[in-house]
FIZA-166626 format. One record per residue (C-alpha): x, y, z; chain; residue in three letters. Coordinates in Angstrom, 2 decimals, decimal comma, always signed. Layout:
BEGIN
<X X | Y Y | Z Z | c A | r Ala>;
...
END
This chain:
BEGIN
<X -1,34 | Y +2,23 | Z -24,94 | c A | r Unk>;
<X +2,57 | Y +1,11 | Z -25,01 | c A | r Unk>;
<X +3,93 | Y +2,79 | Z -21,52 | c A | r Unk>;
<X +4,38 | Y -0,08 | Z -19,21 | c A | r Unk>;
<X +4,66 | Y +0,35 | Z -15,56 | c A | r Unk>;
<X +5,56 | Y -2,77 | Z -13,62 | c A | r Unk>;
<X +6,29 | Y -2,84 | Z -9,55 | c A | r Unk>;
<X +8,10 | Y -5,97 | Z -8,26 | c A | r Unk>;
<X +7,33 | Y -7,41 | Z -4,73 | c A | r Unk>;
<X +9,86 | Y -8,32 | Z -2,46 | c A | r Unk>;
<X +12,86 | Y -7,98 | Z -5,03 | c A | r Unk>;
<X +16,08 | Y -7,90 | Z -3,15 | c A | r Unk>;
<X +18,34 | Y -4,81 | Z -3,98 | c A | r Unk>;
<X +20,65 | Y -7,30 | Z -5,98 | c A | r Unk>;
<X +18,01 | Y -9,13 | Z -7,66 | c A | r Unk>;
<X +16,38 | Y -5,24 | Z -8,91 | c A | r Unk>;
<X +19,54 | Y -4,78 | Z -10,48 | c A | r Unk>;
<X +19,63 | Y -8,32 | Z -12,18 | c A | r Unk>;
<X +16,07 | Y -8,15 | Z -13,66 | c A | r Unk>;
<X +16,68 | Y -5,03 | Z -16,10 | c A | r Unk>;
<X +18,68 | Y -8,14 | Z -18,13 | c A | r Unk>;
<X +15,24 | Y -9,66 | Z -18,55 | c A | r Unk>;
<X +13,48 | Y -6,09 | Z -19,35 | c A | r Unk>;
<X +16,20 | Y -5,16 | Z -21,94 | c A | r Unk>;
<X +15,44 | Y -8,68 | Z -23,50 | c A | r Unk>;
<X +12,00 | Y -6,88 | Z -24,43 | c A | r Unk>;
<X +12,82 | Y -3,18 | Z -24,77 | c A | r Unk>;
<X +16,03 | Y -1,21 | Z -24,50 | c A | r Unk>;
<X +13,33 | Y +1,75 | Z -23,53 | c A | r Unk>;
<X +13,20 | Y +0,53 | Z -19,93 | c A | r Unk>;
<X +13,81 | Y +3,57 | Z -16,91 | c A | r Unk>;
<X +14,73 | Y +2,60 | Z -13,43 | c A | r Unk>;
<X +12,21 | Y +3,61 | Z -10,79 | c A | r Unk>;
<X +13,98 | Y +2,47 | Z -7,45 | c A | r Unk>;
<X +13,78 | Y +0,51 | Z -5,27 | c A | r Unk>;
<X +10,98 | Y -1,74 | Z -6,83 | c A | r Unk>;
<X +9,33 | Y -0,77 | Z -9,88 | c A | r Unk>;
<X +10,27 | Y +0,41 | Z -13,63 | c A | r Unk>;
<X +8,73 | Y +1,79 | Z -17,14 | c A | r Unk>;
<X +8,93 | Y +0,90 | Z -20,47 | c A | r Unk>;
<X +8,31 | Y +1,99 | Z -23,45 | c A | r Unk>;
<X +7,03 | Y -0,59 | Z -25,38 | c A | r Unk>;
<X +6,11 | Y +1,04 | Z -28,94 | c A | r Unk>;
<X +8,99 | Y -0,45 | Z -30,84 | c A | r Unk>;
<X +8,33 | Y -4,15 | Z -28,93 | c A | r Unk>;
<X +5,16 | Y -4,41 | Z -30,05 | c A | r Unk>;
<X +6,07 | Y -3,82 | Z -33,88 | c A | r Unk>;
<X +9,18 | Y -6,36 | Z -33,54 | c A | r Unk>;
<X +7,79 | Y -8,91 | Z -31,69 | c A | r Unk>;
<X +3,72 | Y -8,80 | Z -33,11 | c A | r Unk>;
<X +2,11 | Y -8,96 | Z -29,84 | c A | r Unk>;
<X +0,16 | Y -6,65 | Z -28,01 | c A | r Unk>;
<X +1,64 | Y -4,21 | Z -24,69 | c A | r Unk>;
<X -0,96 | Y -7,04 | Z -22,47 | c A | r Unk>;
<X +0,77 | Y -10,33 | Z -23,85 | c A | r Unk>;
<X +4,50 | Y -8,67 | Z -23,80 | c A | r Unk>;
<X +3,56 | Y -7,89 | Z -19,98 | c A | r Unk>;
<X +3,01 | Y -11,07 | Z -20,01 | c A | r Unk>;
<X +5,93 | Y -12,44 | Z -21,06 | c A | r Unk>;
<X +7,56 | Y -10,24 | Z -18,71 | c A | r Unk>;
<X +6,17 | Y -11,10 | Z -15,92 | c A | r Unk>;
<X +6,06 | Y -15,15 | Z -16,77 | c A | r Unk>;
<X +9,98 | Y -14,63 | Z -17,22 | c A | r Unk>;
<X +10,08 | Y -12,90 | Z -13,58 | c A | r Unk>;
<X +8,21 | Y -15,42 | Z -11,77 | c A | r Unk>;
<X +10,33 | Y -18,01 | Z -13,84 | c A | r Unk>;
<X +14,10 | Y -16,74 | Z -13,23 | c A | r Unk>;
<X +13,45 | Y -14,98 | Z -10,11 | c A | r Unk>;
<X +10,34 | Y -16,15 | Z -8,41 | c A | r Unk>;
<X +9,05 | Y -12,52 | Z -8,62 | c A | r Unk>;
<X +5,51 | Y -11,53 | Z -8,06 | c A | r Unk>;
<X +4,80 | Y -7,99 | Z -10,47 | c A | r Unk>;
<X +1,81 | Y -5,85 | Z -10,64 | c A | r Unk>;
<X +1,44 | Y -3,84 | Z -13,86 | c A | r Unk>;
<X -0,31 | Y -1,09 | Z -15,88 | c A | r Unk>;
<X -0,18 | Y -0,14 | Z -18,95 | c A | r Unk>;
<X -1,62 | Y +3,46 | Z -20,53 | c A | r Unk>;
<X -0,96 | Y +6,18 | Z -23,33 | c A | r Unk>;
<X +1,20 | Y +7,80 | Z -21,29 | c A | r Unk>;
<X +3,59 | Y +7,50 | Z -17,86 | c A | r Unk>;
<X +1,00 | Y +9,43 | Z -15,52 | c A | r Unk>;
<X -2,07 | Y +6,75 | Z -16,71 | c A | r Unk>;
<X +0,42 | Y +3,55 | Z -16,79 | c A | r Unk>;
<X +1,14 | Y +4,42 | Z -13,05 | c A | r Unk>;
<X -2,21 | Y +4,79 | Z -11,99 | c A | r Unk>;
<X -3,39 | Y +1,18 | Z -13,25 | c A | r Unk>;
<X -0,57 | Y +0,23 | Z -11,75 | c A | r Unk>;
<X -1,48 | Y +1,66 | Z -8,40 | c A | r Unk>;
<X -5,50 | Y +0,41 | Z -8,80 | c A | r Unk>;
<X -3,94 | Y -3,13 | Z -10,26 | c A | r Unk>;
<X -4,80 | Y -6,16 | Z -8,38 | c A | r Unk>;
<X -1,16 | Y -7,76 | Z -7,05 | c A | r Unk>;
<X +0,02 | Y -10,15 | Z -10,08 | c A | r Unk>;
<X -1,97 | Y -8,48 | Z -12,51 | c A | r Unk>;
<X -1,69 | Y -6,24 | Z -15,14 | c A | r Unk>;
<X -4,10 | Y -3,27 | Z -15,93 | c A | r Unk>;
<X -4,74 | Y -2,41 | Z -19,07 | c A | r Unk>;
<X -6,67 | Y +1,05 | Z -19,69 | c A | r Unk>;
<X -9,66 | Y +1,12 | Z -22,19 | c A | r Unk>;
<X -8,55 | Y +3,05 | Z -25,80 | c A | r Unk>;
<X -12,14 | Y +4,40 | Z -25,62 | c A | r Unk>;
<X -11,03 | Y +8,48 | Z -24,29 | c A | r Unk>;
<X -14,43 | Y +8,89 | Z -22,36 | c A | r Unk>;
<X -13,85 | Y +5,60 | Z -20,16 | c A | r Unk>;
<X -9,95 | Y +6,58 | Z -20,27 | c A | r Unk>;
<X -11,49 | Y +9,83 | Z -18,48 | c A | r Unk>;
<X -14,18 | Y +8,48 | Z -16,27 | c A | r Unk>;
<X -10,95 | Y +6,16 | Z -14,51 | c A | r Unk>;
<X -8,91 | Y +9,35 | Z -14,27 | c A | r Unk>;
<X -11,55 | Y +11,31 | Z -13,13 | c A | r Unk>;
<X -12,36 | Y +8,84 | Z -9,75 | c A | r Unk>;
<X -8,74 | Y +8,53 | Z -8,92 | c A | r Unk>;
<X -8,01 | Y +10,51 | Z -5,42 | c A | r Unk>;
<X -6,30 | Y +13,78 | Z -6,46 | c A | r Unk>;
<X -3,33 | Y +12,51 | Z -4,11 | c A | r Unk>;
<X -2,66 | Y +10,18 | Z -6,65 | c A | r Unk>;
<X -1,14 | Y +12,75 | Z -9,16 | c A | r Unk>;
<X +2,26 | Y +13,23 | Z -9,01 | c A | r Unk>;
<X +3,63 | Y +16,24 | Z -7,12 | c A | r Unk>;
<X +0,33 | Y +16,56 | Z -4,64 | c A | r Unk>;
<X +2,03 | Y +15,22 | Z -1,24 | c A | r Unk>;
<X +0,12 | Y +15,24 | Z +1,99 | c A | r Unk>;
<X +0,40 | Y +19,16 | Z +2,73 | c A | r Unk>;
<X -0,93 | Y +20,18 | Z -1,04 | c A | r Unk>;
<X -3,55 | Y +17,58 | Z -0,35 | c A | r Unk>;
<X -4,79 | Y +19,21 | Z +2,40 | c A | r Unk>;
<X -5,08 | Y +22,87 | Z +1,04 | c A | r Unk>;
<X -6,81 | Y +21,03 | Z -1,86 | c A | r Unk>;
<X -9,51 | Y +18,72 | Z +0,56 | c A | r Unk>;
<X -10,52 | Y +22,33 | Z +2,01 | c A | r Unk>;
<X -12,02 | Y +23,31 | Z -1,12 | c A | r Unk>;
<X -13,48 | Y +20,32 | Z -1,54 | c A | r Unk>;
<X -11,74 | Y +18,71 | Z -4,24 | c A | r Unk>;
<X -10,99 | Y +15,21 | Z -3,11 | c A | r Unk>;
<X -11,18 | Y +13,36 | Z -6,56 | c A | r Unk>;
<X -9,07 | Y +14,33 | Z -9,73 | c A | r Unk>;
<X -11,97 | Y +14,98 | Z -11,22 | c A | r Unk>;
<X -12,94 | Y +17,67 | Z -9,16 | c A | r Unk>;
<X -9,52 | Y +18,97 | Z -9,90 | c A | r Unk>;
<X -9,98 | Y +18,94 | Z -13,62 | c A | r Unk>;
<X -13,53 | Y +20,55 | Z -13,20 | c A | r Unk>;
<X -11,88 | Y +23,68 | Z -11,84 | c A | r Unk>;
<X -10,44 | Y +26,94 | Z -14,43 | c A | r Unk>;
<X -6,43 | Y +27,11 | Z -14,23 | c A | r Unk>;
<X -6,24 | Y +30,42 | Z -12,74 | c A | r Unk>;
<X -7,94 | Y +28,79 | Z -9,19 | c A | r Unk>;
<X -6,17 | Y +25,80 | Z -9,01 | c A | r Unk>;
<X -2,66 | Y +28,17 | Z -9,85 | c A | r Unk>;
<X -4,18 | Y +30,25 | Z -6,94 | c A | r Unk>;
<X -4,21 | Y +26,84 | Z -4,72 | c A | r Unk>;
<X -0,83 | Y +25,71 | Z -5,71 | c A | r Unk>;
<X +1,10 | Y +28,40 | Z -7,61 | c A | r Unk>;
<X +1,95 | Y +29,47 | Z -11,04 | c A | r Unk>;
<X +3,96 | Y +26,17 | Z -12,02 | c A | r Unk>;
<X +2,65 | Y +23,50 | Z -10,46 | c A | r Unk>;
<X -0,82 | Y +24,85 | Z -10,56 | c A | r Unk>;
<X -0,09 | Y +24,75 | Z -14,20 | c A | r Unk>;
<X +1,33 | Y +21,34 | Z -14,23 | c A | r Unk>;
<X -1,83 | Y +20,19 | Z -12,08 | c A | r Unk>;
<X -4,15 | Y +21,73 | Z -14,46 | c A | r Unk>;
<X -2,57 | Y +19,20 | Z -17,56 | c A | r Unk>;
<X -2,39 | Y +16,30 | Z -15,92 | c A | r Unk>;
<X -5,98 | Y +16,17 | Z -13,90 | c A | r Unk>;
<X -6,48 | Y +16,19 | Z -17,82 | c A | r Unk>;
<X -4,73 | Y +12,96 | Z -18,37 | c A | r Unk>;
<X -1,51 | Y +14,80 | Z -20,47 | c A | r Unk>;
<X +1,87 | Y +13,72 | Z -19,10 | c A | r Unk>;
<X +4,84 | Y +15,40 | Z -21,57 | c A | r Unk>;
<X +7,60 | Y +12,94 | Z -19,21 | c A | r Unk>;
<X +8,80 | Y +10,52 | Z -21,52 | c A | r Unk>;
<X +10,55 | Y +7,43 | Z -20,25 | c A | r Unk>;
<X +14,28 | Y +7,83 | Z -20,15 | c A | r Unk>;
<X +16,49 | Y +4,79 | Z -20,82 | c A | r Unk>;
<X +18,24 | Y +3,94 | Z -17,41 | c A | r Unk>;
<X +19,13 | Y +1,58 | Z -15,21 | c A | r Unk>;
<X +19,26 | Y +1,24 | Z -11,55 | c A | r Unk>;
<X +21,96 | Y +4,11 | Z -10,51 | c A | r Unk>;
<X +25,46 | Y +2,87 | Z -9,47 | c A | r Unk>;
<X +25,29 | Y +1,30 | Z -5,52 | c A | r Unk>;
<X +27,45 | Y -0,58 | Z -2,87 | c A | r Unk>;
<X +25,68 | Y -3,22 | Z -1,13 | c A | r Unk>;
<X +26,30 | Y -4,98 | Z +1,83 | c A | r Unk>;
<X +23,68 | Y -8,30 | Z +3,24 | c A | r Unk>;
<X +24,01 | Y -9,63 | Z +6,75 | c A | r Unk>;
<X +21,15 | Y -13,04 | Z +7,24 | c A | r Unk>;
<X +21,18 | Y -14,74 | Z +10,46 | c A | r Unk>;
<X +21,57 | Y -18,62 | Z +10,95 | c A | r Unk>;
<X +18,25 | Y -18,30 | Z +12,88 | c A | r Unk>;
<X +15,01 | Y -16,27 | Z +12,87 | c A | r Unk>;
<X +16,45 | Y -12,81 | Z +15,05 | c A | r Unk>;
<X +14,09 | Y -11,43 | Z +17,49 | c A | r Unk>;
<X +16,98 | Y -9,34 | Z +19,66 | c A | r Unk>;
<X +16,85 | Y -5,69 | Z +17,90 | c A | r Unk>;
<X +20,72 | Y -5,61 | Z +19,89 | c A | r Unk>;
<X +21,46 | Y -8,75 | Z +17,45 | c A | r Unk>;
<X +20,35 | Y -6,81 | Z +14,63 | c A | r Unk>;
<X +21,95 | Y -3,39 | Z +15,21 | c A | r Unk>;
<X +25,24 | Y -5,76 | Z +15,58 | c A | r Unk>;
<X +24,64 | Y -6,69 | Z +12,16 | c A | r Unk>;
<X +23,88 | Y -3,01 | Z +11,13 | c A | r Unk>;
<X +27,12 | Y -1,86 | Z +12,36 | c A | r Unk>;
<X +28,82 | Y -4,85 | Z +10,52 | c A | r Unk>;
<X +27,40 | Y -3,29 | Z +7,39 | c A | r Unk>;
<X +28,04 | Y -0,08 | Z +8,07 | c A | r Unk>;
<X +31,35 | Y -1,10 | Z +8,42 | c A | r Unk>;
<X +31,64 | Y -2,71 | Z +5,30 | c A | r Unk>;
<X +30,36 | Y +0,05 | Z +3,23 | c A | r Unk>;
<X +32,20 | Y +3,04 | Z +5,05 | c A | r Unk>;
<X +35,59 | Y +1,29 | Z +4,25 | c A | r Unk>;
<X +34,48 | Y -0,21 | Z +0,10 | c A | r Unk>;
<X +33,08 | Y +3,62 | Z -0,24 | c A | r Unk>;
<X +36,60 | Y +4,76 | Z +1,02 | c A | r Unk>;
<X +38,69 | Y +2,76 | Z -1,28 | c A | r Unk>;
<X +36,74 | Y +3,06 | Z -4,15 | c A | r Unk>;
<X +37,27 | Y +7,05 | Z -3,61 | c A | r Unk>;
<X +33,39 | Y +7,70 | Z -3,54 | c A | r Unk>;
<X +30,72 | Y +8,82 | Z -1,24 | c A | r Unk>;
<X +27,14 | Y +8,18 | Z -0,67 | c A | r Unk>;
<X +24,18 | Y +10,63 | Z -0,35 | c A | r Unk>;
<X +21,51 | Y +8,36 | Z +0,08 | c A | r Unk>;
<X +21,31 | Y +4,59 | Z +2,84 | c A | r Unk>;
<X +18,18 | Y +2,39 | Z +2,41 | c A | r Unk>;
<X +17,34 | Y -0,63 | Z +4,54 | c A | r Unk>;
<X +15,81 | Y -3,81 | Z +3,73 | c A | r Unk>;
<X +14,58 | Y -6,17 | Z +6,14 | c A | r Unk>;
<X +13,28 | Y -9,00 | Z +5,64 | c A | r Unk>;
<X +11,23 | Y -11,16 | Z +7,99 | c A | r Unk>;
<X +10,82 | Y -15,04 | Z +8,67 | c A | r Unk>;
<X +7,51 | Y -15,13 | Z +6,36 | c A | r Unk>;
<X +9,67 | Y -13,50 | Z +3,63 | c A | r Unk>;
<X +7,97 | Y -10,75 | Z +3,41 | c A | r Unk>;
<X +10,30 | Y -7,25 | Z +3,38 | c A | r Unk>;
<X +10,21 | Y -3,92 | Z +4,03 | c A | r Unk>;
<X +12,45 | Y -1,21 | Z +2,69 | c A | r Unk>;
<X +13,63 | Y +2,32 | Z +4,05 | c A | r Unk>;
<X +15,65 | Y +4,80 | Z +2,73 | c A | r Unk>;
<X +17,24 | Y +8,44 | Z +4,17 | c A | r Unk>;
<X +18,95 | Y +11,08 | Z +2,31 | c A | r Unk>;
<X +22,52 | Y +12,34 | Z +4,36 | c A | r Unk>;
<X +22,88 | Y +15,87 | Z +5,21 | c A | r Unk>;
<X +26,06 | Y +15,96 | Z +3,10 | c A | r Unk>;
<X +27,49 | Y +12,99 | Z +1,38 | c A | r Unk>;
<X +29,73 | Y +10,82 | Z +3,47 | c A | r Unk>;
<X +31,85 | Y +8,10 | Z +3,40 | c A | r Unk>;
<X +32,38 | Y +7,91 | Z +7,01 | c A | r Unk>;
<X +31,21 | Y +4,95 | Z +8,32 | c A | r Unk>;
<X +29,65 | Y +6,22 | Z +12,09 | c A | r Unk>;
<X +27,59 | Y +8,27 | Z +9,98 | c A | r Unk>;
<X +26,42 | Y +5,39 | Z +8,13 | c A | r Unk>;
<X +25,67 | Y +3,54 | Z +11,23 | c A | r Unk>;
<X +23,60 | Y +5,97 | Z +12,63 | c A | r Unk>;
<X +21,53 | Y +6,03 | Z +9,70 | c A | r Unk>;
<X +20,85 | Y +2,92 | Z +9,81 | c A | r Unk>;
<X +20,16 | Y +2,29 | Z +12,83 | c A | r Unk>;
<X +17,84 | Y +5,52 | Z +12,84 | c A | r Unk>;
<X +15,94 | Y +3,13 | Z +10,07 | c A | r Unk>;
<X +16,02 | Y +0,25 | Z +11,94 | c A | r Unk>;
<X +14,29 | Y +2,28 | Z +14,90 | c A | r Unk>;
<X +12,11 | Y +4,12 | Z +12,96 | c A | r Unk>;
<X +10,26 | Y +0,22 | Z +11,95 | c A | r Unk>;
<X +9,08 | Y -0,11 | Z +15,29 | c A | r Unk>;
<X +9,67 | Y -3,72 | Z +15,28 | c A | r Unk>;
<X +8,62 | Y -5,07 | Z +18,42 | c A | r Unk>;
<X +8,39 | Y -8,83 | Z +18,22 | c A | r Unk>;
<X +8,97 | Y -9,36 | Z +14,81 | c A | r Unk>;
<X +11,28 | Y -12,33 | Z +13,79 | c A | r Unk>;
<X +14,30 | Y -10,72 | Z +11,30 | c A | r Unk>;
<X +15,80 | Y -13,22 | Z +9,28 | c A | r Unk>;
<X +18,22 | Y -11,07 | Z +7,12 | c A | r Unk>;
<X +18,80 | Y -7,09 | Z +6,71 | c A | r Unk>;
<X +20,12 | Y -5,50 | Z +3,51 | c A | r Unk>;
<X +21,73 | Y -1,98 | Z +3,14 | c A | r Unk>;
<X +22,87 | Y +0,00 | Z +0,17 | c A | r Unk>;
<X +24,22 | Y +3,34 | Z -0,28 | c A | r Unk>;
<X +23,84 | Y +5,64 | Z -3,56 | c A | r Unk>;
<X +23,88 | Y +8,64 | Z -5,14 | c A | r Unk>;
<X +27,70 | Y +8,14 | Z -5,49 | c A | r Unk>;
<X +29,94 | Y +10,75 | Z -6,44 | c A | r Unk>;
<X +33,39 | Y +11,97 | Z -6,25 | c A | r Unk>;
<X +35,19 | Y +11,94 | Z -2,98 | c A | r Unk>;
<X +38,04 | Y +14,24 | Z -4,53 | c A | r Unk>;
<X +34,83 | Y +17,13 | Z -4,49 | c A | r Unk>;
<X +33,34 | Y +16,40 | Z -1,41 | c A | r Unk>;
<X +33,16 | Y +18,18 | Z +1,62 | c A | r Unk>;
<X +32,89 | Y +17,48 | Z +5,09 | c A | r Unk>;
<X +31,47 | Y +19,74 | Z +7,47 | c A | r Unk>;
<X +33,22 | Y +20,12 | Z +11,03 | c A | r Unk>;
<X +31,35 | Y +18,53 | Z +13,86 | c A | r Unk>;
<X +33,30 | Y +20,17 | Z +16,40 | c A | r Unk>;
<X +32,86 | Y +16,72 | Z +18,53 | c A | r Unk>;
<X +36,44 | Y +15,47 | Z +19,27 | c A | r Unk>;
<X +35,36 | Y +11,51 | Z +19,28 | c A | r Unk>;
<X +33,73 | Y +12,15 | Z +16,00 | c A | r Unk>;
<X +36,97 | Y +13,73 | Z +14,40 | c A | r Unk>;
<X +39,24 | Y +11,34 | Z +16,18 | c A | r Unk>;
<X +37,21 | Y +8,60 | Z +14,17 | c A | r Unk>;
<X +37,34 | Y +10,29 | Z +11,08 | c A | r Unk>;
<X +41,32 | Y +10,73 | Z +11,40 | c A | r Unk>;
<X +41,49 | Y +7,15 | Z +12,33 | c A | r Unk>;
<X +39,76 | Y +5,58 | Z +8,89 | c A | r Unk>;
<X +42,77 | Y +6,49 | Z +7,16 | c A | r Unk>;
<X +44,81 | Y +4,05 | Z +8,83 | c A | r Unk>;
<X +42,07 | Y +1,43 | Z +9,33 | c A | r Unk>;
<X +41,92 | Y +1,65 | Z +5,34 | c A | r Unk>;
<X +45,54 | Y +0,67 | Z +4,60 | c A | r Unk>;
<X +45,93 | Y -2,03 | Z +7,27 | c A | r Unk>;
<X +43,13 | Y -3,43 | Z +5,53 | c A | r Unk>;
<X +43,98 | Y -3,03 | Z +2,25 | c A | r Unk>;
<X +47,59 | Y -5,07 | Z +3,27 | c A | r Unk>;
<X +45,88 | Y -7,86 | Z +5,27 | c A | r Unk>;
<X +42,57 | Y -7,87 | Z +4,41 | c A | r Unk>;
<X +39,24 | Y -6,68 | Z +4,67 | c A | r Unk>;
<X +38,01 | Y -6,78 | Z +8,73 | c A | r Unk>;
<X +41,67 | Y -6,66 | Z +9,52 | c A | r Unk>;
<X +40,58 | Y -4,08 | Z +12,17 | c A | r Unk>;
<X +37,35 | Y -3,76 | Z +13,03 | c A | r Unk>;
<X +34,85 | Y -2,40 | Z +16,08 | c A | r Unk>;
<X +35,45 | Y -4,80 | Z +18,84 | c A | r Unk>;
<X +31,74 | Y -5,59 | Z +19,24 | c A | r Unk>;
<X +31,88 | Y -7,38 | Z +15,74 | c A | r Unk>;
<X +34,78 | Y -9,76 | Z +17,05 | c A | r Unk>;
<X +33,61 | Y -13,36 | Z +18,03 | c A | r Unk>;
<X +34,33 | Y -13,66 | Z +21,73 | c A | r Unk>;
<X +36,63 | Y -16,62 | Z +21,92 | c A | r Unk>;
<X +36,18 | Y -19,66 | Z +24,26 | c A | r Unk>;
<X +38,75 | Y -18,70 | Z +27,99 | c A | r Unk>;
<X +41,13 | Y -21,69 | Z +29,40 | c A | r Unk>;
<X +39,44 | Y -25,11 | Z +30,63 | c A | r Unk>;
<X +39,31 | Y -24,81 | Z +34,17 | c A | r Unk>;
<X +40,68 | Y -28,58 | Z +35,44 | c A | r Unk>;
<X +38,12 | Y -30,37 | Z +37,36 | c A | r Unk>;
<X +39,24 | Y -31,64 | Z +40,68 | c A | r Unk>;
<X +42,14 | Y -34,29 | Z +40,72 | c A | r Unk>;
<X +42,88 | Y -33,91 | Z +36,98 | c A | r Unk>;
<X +46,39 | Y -32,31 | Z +36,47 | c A | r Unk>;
<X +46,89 | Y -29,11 | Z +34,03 | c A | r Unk>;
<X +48,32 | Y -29,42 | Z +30,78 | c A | r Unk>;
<X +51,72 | Y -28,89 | Z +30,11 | c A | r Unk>;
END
């Protein structure tokens, strides 16, 4: 029992990226699982340090709370499949530690919903419910040849092994994958979704023209929000192609934003990122045909090296610019200034 599966609540997208400091400090055997968990392998810990997978959790998630005022949730099992399920039945702040004893290892497995295994999503689910077999259990009951017939050769095969409890994915050393972030928070508690979607552009803004110079684009946006009880939700989308071009950006956002359904929630700061960063030089743009739309790409150019020569925001959408105060009108009888 040394694979470690730990989920972080409400970690910022900068603060994710500052904790794997504090995993490393345990294990260099740690895998990024964005945007809020992580495993580690914690086999050669254990031996170094003399303590047991449950008290170097432990330490972890003391160290967390501690540097970051993190809340984690945990599991830990033989293997990355049965770490992430005691993570997922793990009580928030806890850590789950699965029984070395193989028939109660089996008896959790075996009451787990079968959506719980990785690679059954909602539609697989529902071929599998028809049949009856709602529980992993029921799953692992079954001969390989019918559930192959229910989900294919492969991943009927792959099914079959893990309703079994055997995972052959190790955990891969890795941090959180290369990213651009931009944070807007408001000097009050915003309830105007126009006030927000200001601030979305602003981002956008910001990370069309740092993906630009840096010669890179993005594949993937994700949204944080996070609300006046502190409490956040996050939302990502993967681009059609990858892009650098900041309307493109901005409507992905804002299709986020939308997508929430906040009604009369209170928005005290919104986060955005963009990875999955490659190469500009081998990226390709498809033609949109829509003359505004190519005007605006043509135009980023330009908006780049003014920037780059005065400074960022140099030129920027004039919705973003603070309106500024007209003349004084004189009150009656007092003369105009010079």
């Amino acid at each position: 029992m040394t694979i470690l599966h730990l989920r972080f609540h409400r970690a910022g997208f900068e603060t994710y990226r500052e904790l794997f400091t504090v995993l490393g400090d345990i294990t260099p055997v740690v895998q990024a699982l964005p945007p809020d968990g992580a495993l580690l392998d914690l086999a050669g810990a254990t031996r170094y340090f003399g303590q047991s997978p449950a008290e170097l959790a432990d330490r972890l998630q003391t160290r967390l709370a501690a540097r970051y005022g993190l809340v984690s949730t945990g599991g830990i099992g033989p293997n990355r499949l049965l770490a992430t399920l005691a993570a997922d039945t793990a009580p928030p702040g806890t850590v789950r530690v699965l029984p070395d004893d193989p028939a109660e290892l089996e008896r959790f497995l075996h009451g787990c919903r079968v959506r719980a295994l990785p690679g059954v999503g909602s539609v697989l689910e529902r071929s599998l419910l028809r049949y009856g077999i709602g529980t992993i259990g029921d799953l692992a009951a079954l001969p390989l040849t019918t559930v192959q017939r229910i989900a294919g050769a492969s991943a009927g095969r792959l099914l079959h092994e893990r309703a079994r409890g055997t995972d052959r994915r190790t955990v891969s050393p890795g941090g959180p994958p290369a990213t651009i972030t931009s944070a807007r928070r408001f000097d009050r508690d915003v309830l105007d979704p126009a006030e927000v979607r200001r601030a979305l552009l602003g981002a956008a803004t910001d990370l069309g023209a740092r993906l630009r110079i840096a010669g890179q684009v993005a594949r993937t946006v994700e949204l944080q929000v996070t609300y006046a009880d502190r409490s956040t939700t996050t939302r990502s989308r993967t681009l059609p192609e990858p892009t650098a071009h900041t309307p493109c950006l901005q409507q992905a956002l804002y299709g986020l934003f939308s997508a929430l359904g906040l009604q009369r929630a209170r928005v005290r700061a919104v986060s955005t990122r963009v990875g999955e960063l490659t190469g500009s030089a081998g990226a390709s743009e498809q033609l949109t045909f829509d003359r505004p739309t190519e005007n605006a790409r043509a135009l980023e150019p330009v908006i780049d090296r003014v920037g780059r020569r005065f400074g960022p925001g140099a030129v920027r959408p004039a919705s973003l610019l603070t309106p500024r105060p007209g003349p004084r009108r004189a009150l009656s009888g007092e003369r105009p200034a010079a």
